[in-house]
C-alpha positions, 0 to 999 in steps of 0.5 A, a space after each residue: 412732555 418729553 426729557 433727553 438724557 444725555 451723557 454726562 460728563 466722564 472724567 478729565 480727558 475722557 470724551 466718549 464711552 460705550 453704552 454697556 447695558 440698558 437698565 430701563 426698558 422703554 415703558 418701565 417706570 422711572 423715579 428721579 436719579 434712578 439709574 437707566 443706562 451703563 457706560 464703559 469708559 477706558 477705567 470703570 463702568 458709569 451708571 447714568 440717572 435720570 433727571 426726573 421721574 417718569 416712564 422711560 421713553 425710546 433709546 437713541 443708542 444701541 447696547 455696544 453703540 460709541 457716544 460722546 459727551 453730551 450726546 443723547 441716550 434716551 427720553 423719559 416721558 412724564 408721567 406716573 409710572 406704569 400707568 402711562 408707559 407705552 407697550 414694549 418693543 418685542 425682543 428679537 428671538 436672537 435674545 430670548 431665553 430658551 424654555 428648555 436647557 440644551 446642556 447641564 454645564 454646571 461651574 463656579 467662577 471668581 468672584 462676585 460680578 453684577 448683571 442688570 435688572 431684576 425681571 426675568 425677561 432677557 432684555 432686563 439681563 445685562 450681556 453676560 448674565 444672557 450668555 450665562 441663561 444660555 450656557 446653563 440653560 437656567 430660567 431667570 425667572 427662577 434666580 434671586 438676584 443679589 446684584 445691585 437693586 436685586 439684580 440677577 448677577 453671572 454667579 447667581 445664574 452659575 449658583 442655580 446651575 450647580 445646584 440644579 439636580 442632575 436628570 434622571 437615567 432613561 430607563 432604557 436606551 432609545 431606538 436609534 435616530 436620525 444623525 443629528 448635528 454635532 454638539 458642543 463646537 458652537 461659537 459666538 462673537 462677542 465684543 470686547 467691552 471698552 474696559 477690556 479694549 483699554 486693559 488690551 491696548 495698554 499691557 501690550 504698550 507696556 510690553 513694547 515701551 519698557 525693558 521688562 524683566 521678572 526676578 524671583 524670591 519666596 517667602 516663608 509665610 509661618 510668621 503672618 499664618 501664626 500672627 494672623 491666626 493669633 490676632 484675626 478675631 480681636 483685629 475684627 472686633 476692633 477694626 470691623 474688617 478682616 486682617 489678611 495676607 494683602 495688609 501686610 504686603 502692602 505695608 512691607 512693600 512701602 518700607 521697601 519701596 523708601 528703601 530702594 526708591 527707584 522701584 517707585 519712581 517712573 520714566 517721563 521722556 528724559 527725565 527720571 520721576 522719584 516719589 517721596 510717597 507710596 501710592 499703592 495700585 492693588 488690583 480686584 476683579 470687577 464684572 469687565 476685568 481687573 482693575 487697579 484702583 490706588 491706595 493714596 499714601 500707603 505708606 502713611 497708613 496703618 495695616 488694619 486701615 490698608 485692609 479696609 480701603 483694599 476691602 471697599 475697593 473690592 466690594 465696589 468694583 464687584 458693583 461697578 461703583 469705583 470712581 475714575 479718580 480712585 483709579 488714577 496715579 499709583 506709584 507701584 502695583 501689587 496683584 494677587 494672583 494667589 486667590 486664583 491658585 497662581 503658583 508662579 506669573 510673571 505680571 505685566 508692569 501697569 504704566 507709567 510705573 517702574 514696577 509690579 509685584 505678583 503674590 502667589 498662591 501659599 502652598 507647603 514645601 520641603 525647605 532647609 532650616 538650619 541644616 534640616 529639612 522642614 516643612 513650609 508655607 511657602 510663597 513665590 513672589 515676583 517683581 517685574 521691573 522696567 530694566 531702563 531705570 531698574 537695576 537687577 541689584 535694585 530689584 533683588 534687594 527690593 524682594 529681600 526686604 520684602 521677603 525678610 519683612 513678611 518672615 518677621 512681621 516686628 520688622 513692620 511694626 518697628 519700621 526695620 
């Protein structure tokens, strides 16, 4: 007997998806909740379980397919698992592995990004794991996956493409051949993840509904690297996270944003909405873009449990595991483009906010310290601002009291 799965309910508002990969194959065996597809929705990625064990039967849908709520993806035959699956459909050659690499590009990228499935075959990778196979010419079969349930993620296969040992030198050139094609102007189209349609569609409705304008400040970073540098090891120890630059930042944004409440407020329609809180968005990398999930209540937490709730946002997003609650409201965005090597951007506000703040990379710069030249580090800071409810005074008197918290961190500690 056979069980549908179908597709569960997404969220408030949210009626459809796009099935992102399958992570079962018809004939793999399947345990009860065991996770058999990922969805995209407009937020996060959703992973769907299986209502009871068996062996997984035909998909319905295809990777990259649009399904609504309560449409069916797949049957899960009864049975005992391996004994009773059905043999599998053969993959079409557009997605098999090569045997033999065309090109060496080894690289490393940022941050860690889960793929699908722990077999070697092609069609256990999720997209961009295949497409990484491909690039680096790497054999699946030979990565150790570090994903999730040991699945082969895109920085394990570009790990095993740097470390691959380079080829050795012909001993002596070969006769002349034939003209071959030329290499290295190939193309692929891709889809656009619903993930991605969405972050599309709404930093560009963001640019054609608010006034945007950017203001800059820096910021002497000597007071946080030296309390940091004093503090990160007892901080550890009794918190169990890491003390950061983001903990800071966020703290003195909040205490700036109660000063200059406009920076946290928003527009609706005619009206003008003020909030007597801080929720916080901070944006992380996840395997289909960035992300923002929201620290609720910022502005009542301490620095040391700021930086546990920004560290499980960013180990969860590397997972696909945050919530769509976790990622709605926000009454102000900071992102760090600084972990990236920005020096300076200008970000896109994140609606319906008034505001964002951009961090930048720290980096050392001759400044004038009562009348001398000395050496700094510095950082850029940008605020982009909603210039229908935000002044140009506001702002820059937001970024001062930003800058003068971070300079002298007792500020913080004090609440000055």
């Amino acid at each position: 007997m056979a069980t549908e799965v179908t597709v569960p309910v997404l969220g408030e508002s949210i009626t459809e998806a796009t099935l992102g990969e399958w992570l079962k194959q018809p004939g793999d065996p399947v345990a009860v909740d065991e996770p058999i597809a990922s969805l995209e929705t407009d937020k996060v990625s959703v992973e769907v379980p299986s209502p009871v064990a068996g062996v997984m039967g035909q998909h319905a849908v295809a990777v990259g397919d649009t399904v609504q709520v309560g449409a069916m993806l797949a049957t899960i035959d009864a049975g005992d698992g391996a004994a009773a699956a059905p043999a599998k459909a053969p993959e079409p050659a557009a997605t098999a592995t090569p045997s033999a690499p065309a090109k060496d590009e080894s690289g490393a990228g940022y941050g860690d990004q889960p793929g699908a499935g722990t077999s070697d075959s092609p069609a256990a990778l999720s997209p961009s794991v295949r497409r990484a196979v491909l690039e680096h010419g790497v054999d699946p079969g030979t990565v150790k996956g570090t994903g999730r349930d040991g699945r082969i993620t895109k920085e394990d296969v570009t790990a095993a493409a740097s470390s691959k040992p380079a080829p050795a030198p012909a001993a002596a050139p070969a006769p002349a051949a034939a003209p071959a094609a030329a290499s290295g102007r190939g193309e692929e189209r891709v889809r656009m993840t619903r993930l991605r349609q969405t972050i599309a569609k709404r930093l560009k409705e963001a640019q054609n509904t608010a006034a945007m304008l950017t203001t800059f400040n820096d910021v002497d970073m000597t007071a946080v690297i030296e309390a940091r540098a004093k503090y990160k090891d007892l901080f550890e120890k009794k918190h169990g996270v890491r003390l950061g630059f983001m903990g800071f930042f966020v703290k003195a944004a909040t205490m700036a944003l109660r000063d200059i409440p406009s920076v946290n407020a928003s527009i609706d329609g005619d009206d003008i909405v003020y909030h007597d809180y801080a929720d916080i968005s901070v944006a992380v990398s996840s395997p289909g873009g960035l992300v923002v999930p929201v620290i609720r209540d910022a502005d009542q937490m301490s620095v040391a449990t700021i930086e546990k709730t920004i560290g499980d946002f960013g180990k969860r997003a590397k997972e696909g595991a945050l919530k769509m609650d976790e990622m709605k409201g926000g009454t102000f965005t900071i992102s760090n483009g600084g972990v990236f090597g920005s020096l300076m951007s200008t970000p896109i506000i994140n609606p319906p906010q008034s505001a964002v703040l951009g961090l930048h990379r720290i980096e050392e710069r001759p400044v004038v310290v009562n009348g001398e030249i000395v050496i700094r580090p510095m950082m850029y800071l940008a605020l982009s601002y909603d210039h229908r409810l935000i002044d140009g005074r506001e702002a820059v008197t937001f970024l001062v009291a930003l800058k003068n918290a971070i300079e002298d961190p007792t500020r913080i500690l004090i609440d000055l």
